[in-house]
C-alpha positions as CSV (number, residue, x, y, z in Angstrom):
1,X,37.1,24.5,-29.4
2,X,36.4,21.3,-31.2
3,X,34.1,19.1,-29.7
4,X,34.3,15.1,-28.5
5,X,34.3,12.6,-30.9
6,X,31.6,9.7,-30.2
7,X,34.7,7.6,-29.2
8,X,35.8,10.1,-26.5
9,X,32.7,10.0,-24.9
10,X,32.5,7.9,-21.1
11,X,30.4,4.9,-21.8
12,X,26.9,5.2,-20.5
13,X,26.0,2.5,-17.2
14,X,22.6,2.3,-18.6
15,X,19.2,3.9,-20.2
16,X,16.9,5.7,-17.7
17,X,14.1,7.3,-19.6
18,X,15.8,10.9,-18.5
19,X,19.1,9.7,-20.7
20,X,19.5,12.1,-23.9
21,X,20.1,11.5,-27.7
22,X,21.0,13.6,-30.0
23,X,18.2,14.1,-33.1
24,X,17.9,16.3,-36.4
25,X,14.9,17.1,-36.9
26,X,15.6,19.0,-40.5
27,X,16.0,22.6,-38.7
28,X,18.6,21.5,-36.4
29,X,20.5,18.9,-34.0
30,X,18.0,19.1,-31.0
31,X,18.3,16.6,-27.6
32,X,15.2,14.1,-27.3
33,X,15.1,11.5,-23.9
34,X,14.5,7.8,-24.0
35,X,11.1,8.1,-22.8
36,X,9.8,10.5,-25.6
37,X,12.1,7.7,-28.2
38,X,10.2,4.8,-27.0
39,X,6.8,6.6,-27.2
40,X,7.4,7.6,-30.9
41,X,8.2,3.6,-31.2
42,X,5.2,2.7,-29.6
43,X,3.5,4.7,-31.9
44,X,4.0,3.2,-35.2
45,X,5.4,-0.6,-34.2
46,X,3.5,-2.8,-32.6
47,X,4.6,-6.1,-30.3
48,X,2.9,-9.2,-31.0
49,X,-1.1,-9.3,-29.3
50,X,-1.0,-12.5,-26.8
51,X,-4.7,-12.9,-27.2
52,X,-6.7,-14.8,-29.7
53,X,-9.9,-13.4,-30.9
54,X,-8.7,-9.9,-29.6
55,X,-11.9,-8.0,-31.7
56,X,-14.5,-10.4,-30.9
57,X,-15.1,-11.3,-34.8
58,X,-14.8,-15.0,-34.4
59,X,-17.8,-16.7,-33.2
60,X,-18.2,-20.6,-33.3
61,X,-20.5,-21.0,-31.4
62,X,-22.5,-18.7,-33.4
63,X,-24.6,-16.9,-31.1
64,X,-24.4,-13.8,-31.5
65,X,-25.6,-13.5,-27.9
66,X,-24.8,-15.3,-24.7
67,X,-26.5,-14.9,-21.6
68,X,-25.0,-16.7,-18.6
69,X,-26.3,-15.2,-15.2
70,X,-24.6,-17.4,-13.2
71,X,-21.1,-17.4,-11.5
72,X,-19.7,-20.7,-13.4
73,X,-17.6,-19.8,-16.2
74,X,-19.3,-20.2,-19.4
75,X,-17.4,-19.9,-23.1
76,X,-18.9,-17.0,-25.3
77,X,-17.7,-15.5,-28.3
78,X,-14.1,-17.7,-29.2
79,X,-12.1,-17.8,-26.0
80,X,-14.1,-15.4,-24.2
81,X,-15.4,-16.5,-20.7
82,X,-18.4,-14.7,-19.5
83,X,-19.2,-14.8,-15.6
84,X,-22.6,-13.5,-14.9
85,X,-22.5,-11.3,-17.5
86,X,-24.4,-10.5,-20.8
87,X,-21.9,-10.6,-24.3
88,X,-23.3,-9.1,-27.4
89,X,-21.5,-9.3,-30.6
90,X,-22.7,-5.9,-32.5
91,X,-23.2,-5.0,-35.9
92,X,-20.8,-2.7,-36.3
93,X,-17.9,-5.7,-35.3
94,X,-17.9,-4.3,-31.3
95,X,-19.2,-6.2,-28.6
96,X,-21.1,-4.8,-25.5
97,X,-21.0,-6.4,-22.3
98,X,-23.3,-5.6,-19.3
99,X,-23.3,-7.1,-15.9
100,X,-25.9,-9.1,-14.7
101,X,-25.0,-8.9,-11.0
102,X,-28.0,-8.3,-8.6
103,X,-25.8,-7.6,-6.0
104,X,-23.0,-5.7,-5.1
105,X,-20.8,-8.4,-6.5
106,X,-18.7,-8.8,-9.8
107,X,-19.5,-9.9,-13.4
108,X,-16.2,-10.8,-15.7
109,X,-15.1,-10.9,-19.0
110,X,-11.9,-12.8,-19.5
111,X,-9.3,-14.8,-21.3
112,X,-7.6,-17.4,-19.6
113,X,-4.0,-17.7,-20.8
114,X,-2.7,-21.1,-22.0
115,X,0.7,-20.0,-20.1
116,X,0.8,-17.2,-17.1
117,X,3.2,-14.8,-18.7
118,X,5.8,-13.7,-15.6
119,X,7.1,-10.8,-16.7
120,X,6.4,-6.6,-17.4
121,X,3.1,-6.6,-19.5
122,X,0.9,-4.0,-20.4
123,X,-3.2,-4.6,-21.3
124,X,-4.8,-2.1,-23.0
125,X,-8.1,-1.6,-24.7
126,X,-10.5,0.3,-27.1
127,X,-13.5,1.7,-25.5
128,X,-16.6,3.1,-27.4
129,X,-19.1,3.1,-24.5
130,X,-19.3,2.7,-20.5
131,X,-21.8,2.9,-18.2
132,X,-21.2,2.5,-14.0
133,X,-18.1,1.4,-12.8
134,X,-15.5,-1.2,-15.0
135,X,-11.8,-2.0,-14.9
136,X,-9.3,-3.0,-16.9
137,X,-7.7,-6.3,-15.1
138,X,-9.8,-5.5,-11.7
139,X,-10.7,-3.2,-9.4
140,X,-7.8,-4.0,-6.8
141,X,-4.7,-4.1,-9.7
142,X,-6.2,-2.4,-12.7
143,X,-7.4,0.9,-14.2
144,X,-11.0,1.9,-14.0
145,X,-12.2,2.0,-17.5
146,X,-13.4,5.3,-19.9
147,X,-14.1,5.8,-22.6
148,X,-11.5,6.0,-25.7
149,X,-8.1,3.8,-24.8
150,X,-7.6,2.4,-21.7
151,X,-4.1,1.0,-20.9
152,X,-2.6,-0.9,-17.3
153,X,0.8,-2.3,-16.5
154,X,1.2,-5.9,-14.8
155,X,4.3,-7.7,-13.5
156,X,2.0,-11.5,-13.7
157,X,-0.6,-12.4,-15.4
158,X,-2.7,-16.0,-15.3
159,X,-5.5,-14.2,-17.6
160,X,-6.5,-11.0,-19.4
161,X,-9.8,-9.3,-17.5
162,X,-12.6,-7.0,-17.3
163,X,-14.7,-6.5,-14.0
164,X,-17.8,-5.0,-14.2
165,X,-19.8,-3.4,-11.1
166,X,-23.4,-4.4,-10.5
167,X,-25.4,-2.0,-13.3
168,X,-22.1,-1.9,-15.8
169,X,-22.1,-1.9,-18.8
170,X,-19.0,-1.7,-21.7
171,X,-19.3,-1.4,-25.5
172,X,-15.4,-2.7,-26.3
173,X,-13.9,-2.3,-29.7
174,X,-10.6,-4.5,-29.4
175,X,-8.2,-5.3,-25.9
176,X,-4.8,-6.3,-26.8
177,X,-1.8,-7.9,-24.1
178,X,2.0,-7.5,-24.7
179,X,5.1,-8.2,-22.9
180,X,6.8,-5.0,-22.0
181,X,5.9,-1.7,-20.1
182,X,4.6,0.7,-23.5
183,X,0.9,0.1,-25.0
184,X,1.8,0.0,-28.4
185,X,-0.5,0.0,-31.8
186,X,-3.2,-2.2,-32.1
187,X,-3.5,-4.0,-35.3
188,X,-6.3,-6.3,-36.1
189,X,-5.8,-9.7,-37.0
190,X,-6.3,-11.7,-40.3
191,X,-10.1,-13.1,-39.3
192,X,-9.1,-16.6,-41.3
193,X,-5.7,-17.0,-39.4
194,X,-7.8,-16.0,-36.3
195,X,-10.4,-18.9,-36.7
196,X,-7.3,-21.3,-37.5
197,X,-6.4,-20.4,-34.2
198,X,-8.8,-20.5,-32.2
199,X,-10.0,-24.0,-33.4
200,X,-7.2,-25.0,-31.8
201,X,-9.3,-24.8,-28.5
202,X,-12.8,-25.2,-29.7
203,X,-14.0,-26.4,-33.2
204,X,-17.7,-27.9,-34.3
205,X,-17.6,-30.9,-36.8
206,X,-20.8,-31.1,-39.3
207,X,-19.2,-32.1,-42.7
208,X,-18.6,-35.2,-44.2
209,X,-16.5,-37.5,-42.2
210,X,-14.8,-40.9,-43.3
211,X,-14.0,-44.1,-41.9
212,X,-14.6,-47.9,-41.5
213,X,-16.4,-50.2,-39.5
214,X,-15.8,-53.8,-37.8
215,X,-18.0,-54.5,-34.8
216,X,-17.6,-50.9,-34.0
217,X,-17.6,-48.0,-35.7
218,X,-14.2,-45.2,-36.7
219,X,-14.5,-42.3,-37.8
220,X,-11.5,-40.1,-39.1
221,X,-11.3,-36.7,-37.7
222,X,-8.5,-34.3,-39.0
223,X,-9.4,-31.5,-36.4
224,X,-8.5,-33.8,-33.4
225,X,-5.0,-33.2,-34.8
226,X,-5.3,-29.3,-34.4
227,X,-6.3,-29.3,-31.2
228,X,-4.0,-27.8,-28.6
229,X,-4.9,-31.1,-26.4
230,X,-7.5,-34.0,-26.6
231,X,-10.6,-32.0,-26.0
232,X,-14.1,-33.6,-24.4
233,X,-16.4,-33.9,-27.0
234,X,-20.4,-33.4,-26.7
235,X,-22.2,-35.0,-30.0
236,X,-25.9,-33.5,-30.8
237,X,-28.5,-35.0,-33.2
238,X,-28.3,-37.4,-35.4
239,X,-25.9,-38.9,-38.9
240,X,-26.2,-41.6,-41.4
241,X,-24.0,-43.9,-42.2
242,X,-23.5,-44.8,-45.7
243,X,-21.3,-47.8,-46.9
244,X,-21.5,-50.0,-50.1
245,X,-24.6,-52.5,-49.7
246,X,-26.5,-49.4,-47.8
247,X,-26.9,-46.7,-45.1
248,X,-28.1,-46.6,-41.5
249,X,-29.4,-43.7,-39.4
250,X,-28.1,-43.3,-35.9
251,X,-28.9,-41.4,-33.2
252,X,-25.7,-39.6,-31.2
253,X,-27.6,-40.4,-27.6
254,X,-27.9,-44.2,-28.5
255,X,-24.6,-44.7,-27.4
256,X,-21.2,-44.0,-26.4
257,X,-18.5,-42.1,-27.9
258,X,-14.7,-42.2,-27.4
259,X,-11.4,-40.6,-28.9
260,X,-8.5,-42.4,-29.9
261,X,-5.1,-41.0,-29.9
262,X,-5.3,-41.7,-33.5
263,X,-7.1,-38.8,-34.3
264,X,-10.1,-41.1,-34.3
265,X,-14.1,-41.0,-33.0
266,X,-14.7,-44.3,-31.9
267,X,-18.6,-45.4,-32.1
268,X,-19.2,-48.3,-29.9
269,X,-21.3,-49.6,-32.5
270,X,-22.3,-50.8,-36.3
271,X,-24.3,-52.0,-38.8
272,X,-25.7,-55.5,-38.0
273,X,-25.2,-58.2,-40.7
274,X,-22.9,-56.2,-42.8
275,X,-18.9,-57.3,-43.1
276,X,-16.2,-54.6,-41.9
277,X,-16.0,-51.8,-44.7
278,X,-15.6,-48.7,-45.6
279,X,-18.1,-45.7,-44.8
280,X,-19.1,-42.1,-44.8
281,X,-20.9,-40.2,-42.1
282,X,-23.2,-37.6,-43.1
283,X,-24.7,-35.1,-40.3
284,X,-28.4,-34.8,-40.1
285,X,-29.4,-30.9,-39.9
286,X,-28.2,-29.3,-36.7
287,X,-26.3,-32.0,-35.9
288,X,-22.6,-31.9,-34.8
289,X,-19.9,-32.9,-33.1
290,X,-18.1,-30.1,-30.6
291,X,-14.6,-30.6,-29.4
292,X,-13.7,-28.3,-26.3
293,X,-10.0,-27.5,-25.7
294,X,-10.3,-24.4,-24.0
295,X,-8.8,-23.3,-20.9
296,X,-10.8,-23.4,-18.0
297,X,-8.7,-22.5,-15.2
């Protein structure tokens, strides 16, 4: 007796991960479920990573090493907050981090999320080494972590976490979030799209810089434009500023600095006994300007 055509067929309510599909797999028409479909998906697609910096390669700050025994929140490698906790950027492009708790409290590594996503999402991570007790999110919501691929499914998230035990320690190759309830491939991102990105929330000014001067002092700063917000900014050391009939050296803790929403640093000062002109600033060694954007709650 012939069998249904497609069209014949009752239309199905919905997909549960038990439904069945028909597959060939060269030796025959076989039955696969949902469940092992999405899987095989999972496998060789991969959603869009909602983190920034998810391999640890970008580091402005360019430390290599940040050591913050303390339980305020303290910015480590690019949008990576370290509580109580030591973050080592490794050779081989991992990073190891290892609490510092002398207690039986927690040490963290985190990302705070720009937006709290409010919806299925699944973390998952890359683990090379652990030592004492870790989890993936926390201890209360989250997946204690081993070595090899760790994975845990969230219905809200404010910020993508690793608690660490007093004594833990974690050697972490990449951690990846996505929307949905399947872990799928982890692909590393472009490192200069990466850096492009993360300036948005923290970026270090020590090149050439131009501007003007009346009784006061502007200088033209194309990364305020790129920031995600107008960040604080924290100037260290020293510049010169040249102009036509001369140059002047100034000293950052001399006076006070403000930003303009016209992607201006305003120097509430100038050269004495020169008209308004044009000039250049030029950074003395290991001087800077920082601007911080990140989140920090």
């Amino acid at each position: 007796m012939a069998g249904k055509q497609v069209t014949e067929l009752d239309a199905l309510p919905t997909f549960t991960d038990t439904s069945l599909l028909p597959v060939h797999n060269g030796a025959g028409l076989k039955k696969g479920t949902l469940s092992q479909l999405m899987d095989y998906i999972a496998e060789r697609f991969s959603n869009p990573n909602l983190l920034l910096n998810s391999n640890f390669k970008v580091d402005q700050r360019g430390r290599g090493t940040y050591t913050n025994n303390t339980t305020k929140p303290t910015y480590t490698l690019d949008r990576w907050i370290s509580i109580n906790t030591e973050v080592v950027y490794n050779i081989d492009g991992t990073a190891t981090i290892t609490s510092l708790a002398t207690t039986d409290t927690s040490s963290w590594f985190k990302q705070i999320l720009e937006h709290a996503i409010n919806d299925t999402c699944t973390l998952s991570c890359n683990i090379t080494a652990v030592t004492g007790n870790a989890y993936l999110y926390n201890q209360a919501n989250g997946k204690k972590i081993v070595k090899g691929l760790n994975t845990v499914t969230l219905s809200y998230l404010k910020e993508a976490s690793i608690e660490l035990k007093q004594g833990a320690s974690i050697t972490i190759e990449w951690i990846k979030l996505e929307k949905g309830s399947k872990a799928t491939a982890y692909v590393a991102p472009n490192y200069a799209d990466e850096l492009q990105r993360c300036m948005m929330y923290y970026n270090v000014v020590n090149t050439p810089l131009n501007g003007y001067f009346t009784t006061q002092m502007y200088i033209g700063c194309e990364a305020l434009e790129n920031m995600r917000t107008k960040p604080t900014i924290k100037c260290v050391g020293s510049f010169w500023a040249y102009y036509y009939s001369g140059n002047v050296k100034y000293k950052f803790s001399n006076f006070t600095i403000e930003l303009s929403k016209y992607s201006e640093i305003t120097v509430l000062s100038a050269p004495s006994g020169v008209s308004q002109q044009n000039m250049t600033v030029i950074f003395d060694k290991d001087s800077y300007i920082e601007l911080d954007a990140e989140v920090y709650a």
